[in-house]
ZATORTI-614897 format. One record per residue (C-alpha): x, y, z; residue in three letters; residue number from 1. Coordinates in Angstrom, 2 decimals, always signed. Example, Ala and Ser with C-alpha at 12.3 -4.5 7.8 and 13.67 -1.06 7.14 Angstrom:
// ZATORTI-614897
@X:+12.30; Y:-4.50; Z:+7.80; guti:ALA; fido:1
@X:+13.67; Y:-1.06; Z:+7.14; guti:SER; fido:2
// end
This chain:
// ZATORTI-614897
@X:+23.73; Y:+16.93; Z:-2.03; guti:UNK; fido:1
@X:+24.21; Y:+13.90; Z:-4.09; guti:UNK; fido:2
@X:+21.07; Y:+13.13; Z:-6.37; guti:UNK; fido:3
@X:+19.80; Y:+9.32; Z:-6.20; guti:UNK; fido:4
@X:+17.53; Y:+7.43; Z:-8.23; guti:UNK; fido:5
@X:+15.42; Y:+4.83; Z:-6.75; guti:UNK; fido:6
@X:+13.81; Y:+1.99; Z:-8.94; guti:UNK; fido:7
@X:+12.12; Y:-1.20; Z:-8.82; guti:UNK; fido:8
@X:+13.13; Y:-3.16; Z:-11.17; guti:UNK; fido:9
@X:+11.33; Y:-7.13; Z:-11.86; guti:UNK; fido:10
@X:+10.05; Y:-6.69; Z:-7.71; guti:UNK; fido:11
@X:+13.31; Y:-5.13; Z:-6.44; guti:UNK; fido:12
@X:+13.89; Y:-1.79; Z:-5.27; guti:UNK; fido:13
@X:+16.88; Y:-0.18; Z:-6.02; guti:UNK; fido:14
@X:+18.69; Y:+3.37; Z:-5.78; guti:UNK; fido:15
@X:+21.33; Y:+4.00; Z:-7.15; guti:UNK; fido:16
@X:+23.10; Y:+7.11; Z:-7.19; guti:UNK; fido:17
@X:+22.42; Y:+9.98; Z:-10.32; guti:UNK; fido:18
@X:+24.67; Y:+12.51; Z:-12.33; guti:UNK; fido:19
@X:+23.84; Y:+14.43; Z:-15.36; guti:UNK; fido:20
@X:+27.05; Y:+14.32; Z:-16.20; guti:UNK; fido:21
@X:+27.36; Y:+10.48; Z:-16.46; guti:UNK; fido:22
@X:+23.41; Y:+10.04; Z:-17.76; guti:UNK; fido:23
@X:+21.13; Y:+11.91; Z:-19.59; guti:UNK; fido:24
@X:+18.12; Y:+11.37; Z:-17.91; guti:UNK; fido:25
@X:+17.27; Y:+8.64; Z:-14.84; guti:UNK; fido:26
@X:+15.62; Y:+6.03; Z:-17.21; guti:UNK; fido:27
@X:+18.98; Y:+5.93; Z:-18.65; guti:UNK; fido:28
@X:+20.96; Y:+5.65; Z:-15.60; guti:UNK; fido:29
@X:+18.38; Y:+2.69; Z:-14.14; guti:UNK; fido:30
@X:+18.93; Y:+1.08; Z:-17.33; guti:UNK; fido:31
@X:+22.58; Y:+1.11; Z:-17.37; guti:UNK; fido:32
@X:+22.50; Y:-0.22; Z:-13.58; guti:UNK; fido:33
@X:+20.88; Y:-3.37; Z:-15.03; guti:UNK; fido:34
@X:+22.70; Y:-3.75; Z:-17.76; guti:UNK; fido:35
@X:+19.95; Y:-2.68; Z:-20.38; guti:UNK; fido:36
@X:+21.45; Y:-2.05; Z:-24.04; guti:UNK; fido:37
@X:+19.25; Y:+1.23; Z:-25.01; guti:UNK; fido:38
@X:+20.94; Y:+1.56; Z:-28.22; guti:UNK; fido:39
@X:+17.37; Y:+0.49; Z:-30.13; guti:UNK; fido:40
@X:+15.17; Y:+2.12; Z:-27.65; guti:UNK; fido:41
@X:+16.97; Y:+5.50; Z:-28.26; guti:UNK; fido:42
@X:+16.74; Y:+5.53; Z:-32.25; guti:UNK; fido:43
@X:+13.00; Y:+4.36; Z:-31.82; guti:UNK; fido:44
@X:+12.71; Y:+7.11; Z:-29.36; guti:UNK; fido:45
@X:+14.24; Y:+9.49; Z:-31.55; guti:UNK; fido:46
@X:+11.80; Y:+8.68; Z:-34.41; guti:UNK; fido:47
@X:+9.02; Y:+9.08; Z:-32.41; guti:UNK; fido:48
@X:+9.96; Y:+12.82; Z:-31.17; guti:UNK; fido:49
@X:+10.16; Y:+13.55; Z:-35.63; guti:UNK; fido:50
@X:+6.98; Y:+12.01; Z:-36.18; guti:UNK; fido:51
@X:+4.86; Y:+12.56; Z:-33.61; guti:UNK; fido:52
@X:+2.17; Y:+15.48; Z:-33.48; guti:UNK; fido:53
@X:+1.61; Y:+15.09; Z:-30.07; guti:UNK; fido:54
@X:+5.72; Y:+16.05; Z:-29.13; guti:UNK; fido:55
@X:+6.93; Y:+15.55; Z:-25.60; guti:UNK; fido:56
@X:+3.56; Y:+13.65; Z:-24.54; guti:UNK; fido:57
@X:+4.15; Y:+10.72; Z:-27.26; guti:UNK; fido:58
@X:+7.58; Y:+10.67; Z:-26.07; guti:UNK; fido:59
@X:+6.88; Y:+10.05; Z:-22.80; guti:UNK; fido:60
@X:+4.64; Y:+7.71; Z:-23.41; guti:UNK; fido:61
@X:+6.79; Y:+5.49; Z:-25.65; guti:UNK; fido:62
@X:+9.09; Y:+5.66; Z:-22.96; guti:UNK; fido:63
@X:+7.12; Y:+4.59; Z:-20.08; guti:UNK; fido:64
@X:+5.46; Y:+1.81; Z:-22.33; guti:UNK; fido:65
@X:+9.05; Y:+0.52; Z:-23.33; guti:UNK; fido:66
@X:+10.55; Y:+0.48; Z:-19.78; guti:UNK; fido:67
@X:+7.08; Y:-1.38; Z:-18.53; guti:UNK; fido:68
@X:+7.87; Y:-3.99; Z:-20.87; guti:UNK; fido:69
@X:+11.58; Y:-4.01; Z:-19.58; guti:UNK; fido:70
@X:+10.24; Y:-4.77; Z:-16.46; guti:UNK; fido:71
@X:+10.70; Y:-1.56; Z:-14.24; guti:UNK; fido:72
@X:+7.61; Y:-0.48; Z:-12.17; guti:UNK; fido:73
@X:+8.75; Y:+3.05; Z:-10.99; guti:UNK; fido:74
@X:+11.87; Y:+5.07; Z:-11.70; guti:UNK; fido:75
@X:+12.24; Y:+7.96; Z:-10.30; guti:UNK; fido:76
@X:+14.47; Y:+10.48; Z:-8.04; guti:UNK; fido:77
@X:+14.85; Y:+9.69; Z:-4.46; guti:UNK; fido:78
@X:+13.07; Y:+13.18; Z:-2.41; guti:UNK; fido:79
@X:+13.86; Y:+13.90; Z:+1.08; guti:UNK; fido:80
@X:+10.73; Y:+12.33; Z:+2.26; guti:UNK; fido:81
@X:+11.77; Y:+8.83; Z:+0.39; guti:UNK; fido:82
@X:+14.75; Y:+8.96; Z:+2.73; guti:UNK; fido:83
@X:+12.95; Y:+9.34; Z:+5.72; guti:UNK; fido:84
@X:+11.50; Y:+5.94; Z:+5.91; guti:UNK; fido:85
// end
């Protein structure tokens, strides 16, 4: 089974569909579905894993602060009951 992604992005829900061989995480793919340059983002990102203290947690962190301020609302990977609905 195929894995999707589903997103909202400025009020409007996408999903798109997912492959760790295209992307390496679903942030990424979302981003490149709207056409989001994460060239920045990902050496900021990068710094922050070397510096931090607090590892994976300030990581995360940066990461859902930075794609708030993109404008998504949710990413994240479409479950079977998601597709119910």
């Amino acid at each position: 089974m195929a894995r999707q992604v589903i997103y909202t992005y400025k009020g409007k829900t996408k999903t798109i569909a997912f492959s760790y061989d295209k992307h390496h995480d679903l942030y990424e793919a979302a981003a490149e579905a709207e056409g989001i340059d994460l060239t920045g983002f990902l050496a900021m990102e990068k710094q922050v894993a070397l510096t931090s203290k607090k590892g994976a947690k300030a990581e995360k962190e940066f990461r859902q602060t930075e794609f708030s301020r993109f404008g998504f609302t949710s990413i994240k990977f479409v479950r079977d009951e998601d597709e119910a609905k």
